[in-house]
C-alpha positions in Angstrom: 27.0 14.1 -10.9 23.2 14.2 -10.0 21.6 11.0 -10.6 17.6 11.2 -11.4 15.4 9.9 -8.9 12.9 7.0 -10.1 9.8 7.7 -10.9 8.3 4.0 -10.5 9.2 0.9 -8.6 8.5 -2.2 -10.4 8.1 -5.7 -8.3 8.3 -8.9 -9.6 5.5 -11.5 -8.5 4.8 -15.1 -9.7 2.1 -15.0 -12.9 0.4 -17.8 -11.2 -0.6 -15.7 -8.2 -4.9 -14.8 -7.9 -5.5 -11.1 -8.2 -6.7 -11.7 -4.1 -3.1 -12.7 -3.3 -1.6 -9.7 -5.3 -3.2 -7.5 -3.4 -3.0 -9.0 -0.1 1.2 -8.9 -0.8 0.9 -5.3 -2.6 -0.9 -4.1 0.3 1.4 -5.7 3.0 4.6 -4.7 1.6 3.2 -0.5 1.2 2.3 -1.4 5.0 5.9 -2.2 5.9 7.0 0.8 4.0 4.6 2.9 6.7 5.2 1.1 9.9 8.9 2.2 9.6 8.1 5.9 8.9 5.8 6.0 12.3 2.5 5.1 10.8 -0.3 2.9 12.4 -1.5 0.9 10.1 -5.0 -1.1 10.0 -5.9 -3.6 6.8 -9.4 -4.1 4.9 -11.7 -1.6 6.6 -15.5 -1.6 5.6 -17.0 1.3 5.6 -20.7 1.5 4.4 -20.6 1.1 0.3 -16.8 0.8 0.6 -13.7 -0.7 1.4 -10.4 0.8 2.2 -7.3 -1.4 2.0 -5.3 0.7 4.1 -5.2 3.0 6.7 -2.5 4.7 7.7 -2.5 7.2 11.3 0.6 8.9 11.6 1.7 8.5 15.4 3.1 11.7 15.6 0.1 13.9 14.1 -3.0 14.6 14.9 -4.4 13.5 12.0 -5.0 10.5 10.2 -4.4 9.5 6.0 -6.5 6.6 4.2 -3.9 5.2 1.9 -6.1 3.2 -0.8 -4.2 0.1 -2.8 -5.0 0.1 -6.4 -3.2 -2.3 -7.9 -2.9 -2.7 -11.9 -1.4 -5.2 -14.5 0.6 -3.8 -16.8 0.6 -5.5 -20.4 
């Protein structure tokens, strides 16, 4: 039997935690989901009028991907 792959993943932080540390944890754990999968990864870039929270350069391409953290409460 075929099981259905997930559409979401759902983690569990403290309530307590600043909306800073949220995303300082969401963006380090999708970091150690790249590193893994051969992916340079450099936090918080400023770029003028902007900031990106991640980028990702695969080390086997020739090409790199921005991967952008938006993180959002659910209620």
């Amino acid at each position: 039997m075929k099981r259905p792959h997930p559409k979401h993943l759902l983690l569990a932080i403290p309530e307590d935690w600043t909306n800073d540390r949220k995303g300082d944890f969401f963006e380090s754990f999708v970091a150690d989901l790249l590193r893994p999968m051969r992916f340079a990864v450099e936090r918080r870039l400023r770029v003028t009028g902007m900031e990106i929270d991640l980028l990702a350069k695969g080390l086997d391409m020739l090409t790199a991907s921005a991967a952008i953290c938006i993180g959002q409460a659910r209620e």
